[in-house]
Residue, then its C-alpha position, 0 to 999 in steps of 0.5 A: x075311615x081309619x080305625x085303631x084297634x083297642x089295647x087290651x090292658x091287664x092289670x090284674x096280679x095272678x090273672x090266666x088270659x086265654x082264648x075262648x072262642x073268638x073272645x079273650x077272657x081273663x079269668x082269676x082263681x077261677x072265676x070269669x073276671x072280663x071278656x072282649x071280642x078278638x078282633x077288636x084287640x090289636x094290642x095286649x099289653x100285660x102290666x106287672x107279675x104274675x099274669x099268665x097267657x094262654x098257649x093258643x091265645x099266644x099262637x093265635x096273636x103270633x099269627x094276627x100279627x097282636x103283639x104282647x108285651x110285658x111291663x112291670x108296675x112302673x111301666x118299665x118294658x120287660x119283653x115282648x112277644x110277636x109273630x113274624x117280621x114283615x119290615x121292608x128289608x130295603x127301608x131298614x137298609x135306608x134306616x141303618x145308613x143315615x144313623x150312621x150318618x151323623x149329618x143324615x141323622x141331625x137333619x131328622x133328629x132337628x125336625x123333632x126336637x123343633x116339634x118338641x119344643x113347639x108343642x110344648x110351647x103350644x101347651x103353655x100357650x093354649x092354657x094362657x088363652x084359656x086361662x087370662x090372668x092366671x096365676x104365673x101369667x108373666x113366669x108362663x110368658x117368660x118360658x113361652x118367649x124363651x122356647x122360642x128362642x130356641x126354637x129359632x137356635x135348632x135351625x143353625x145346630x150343626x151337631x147332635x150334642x148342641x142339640x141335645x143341650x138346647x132340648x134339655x134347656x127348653x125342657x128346663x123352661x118349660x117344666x119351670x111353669x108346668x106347675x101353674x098348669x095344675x088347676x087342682x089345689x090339692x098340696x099332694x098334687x104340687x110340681x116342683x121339677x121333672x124327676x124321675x128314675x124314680x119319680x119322687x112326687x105324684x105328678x111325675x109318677x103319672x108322667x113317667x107311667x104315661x111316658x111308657x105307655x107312649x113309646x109302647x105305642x110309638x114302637x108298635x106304629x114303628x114296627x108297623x110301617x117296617x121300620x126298626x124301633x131300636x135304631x134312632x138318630x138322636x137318642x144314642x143306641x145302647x142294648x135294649x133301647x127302643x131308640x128310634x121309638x124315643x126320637x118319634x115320641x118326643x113331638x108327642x110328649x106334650x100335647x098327649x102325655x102331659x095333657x093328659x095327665x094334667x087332666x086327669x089331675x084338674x078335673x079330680x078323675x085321680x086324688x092324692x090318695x091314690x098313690x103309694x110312697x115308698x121308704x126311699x121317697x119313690x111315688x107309685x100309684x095305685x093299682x085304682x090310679x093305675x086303672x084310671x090312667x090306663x082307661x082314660x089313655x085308650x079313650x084318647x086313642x079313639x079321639x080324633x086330632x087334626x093333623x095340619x100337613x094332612x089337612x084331616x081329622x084322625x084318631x090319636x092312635x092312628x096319628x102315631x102311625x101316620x107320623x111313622x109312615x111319614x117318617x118312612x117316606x123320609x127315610x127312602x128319600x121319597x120326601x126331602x124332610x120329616x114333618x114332624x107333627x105340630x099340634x095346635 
């Protein structure tokens, strides 16, 4: 058995993290606020201003290979903090040479969108069987037969601007219906569109704060088997872009950061109130929100899914960095294609 160590998660404003023994404790004004054990943490992931973190808590992650990394309220990266690199030198080199090559690049980038558009279908599909005649049922099968029509369009793309359009209609479909996946009546939680940057509703504010988390965690599983996280094939490099993390993220949107969301949403683990909005309309939530999301993201790491090309039972975290070695062995050429994963 594969087990995924947690992420530590500190959200508290004015927090001093450190070590103490072979624990973590973050105290505040004083005060003992939380403790864990060291080794159960691979991850601390410091959310916000003014956190600080202890020298020889650094020095000791530095050395375990814990990353730290810092995000503000919204989720956005600001930085990160790591000992050594130990990616293959050969791997990246392979890395490198198919980015630069477009038609090298498409036939990876192809794989994950038609793993994109799948699971997202898959999505719509699995609330159709769980919920007959529900509201939208007819609207639900009208994206569900138009996504594959797409799907069947990505086969034939000879060109990554194609396929950038096709990702972006399906997306289009598929937003079109997500609100009759919300079960929750509450007015404050209706879903007209996909918006964000920033988002102007609570459902797309939950979105967008899961949508980081994801890449944080799909960029960890990149580092981890020695592959660049920076250096994509489908999403253009610009400075600072974690590009490769958001090509891999993208099988994973659906069947893990909108459903969870959706279910935070439908059985009420967040209200309406839990959120702030702004004077320019922009939707933050809550610290409390933040908490829930944050505690119900680490539970459905440790939860397994099955992965069908393995043919076994894995917990999520641990299906991340499956894909990623998977997604190495492609990019050495051990493998003739990336097999993107397909939830079900």
């Amino acid at each position: 058995m594969k087990l995924v160590k947690n992420t530590l998660y500190v959200t508290l404003e004015g927090a001093w993290v450190h070590k103490e023994g072979e624990a973590v404790t973050i105290h505040k004004e004083h005060s003992k606020v939380a403790q864990f054990p060291l080794h159960q943490i691979g991850e601390i992931v410091c959310f916000g201003f003014g956190i600080g973190v202890s020298p020889n808590l650094t020095e000791h992650c530095a050395s375990k290979g814990v990353t730290i990394t810092y995000v503000d309220g919204r989720g956005k990266f600001l930085a990160r903090m790591q000992g050594p690199v130990h990616g293959n030198v050969l791997l990246r080199r392979s890395q490198y040479r198919i980015a630069d090559n477009p038609e090298m690049s498409l036939s990876i980038a192809k794989c994950c969108i038609a793993a994109k558009i799948q699971n997202q279908r898959n999505v719509l599909l699995r609330h159709l069987r769980n919920h007959p005649n529900c509201d939208g049922e007819m609207e639900l099968k009208s994206s569900i037969s138009a996504m594959e029509h797409s799907l069947t369009t990505v086969k034939n793309v000879s060109e990554a601007g194609t396929l950038r359009g096709i990702e972006g209609d399906a997306a289009d479909r598929y937003f079109s219906v997500f609100n009759y996946l919300i079960l929750n009546k509450d007015s404050e939680f209706v879903f007209k569109s996909r918006n964000r940057r920033p988002p102007m509703d609570r459902i797309n504010a939950m979105l967008s704060y899961a949508y980081s988390i994801l890449a944080l965690d799909i960029r960890s599983a990149l580092e981890c088997v020695g592959l660049d996280p920076y250096v994509g094939f489908l999403h253009v490099d610009r400075p600072g872009r974690p590009s490769l993390a958001l090509d891999l993220m993208e099988e994973f949107r659906a069947p893990i950061a909108d459903r969870l969301v959706l279910s935070l949403v439908n059985l009420k683990q967040v209200n309406s109130k839990g959120f702030k909005v702004q004077p320019n309309g922009e939707v933050e939530m809550n610290d409390e929100t933040r908490k829930t999301l944050l505690a119900a993201w680490q539970k459905r790491k440790t939860e397994e899914l099955y992965h069908p090309l393995l043919e076994e039972s894995m917990q999520t975290g641990m299906l991340y960095v499956e894909q990623a070695r998977l997604l190495a062995k492609c990019v050495r050429g051990d493998i003739e294609y990336y097999p993107a994963y397909l939830w079900r």
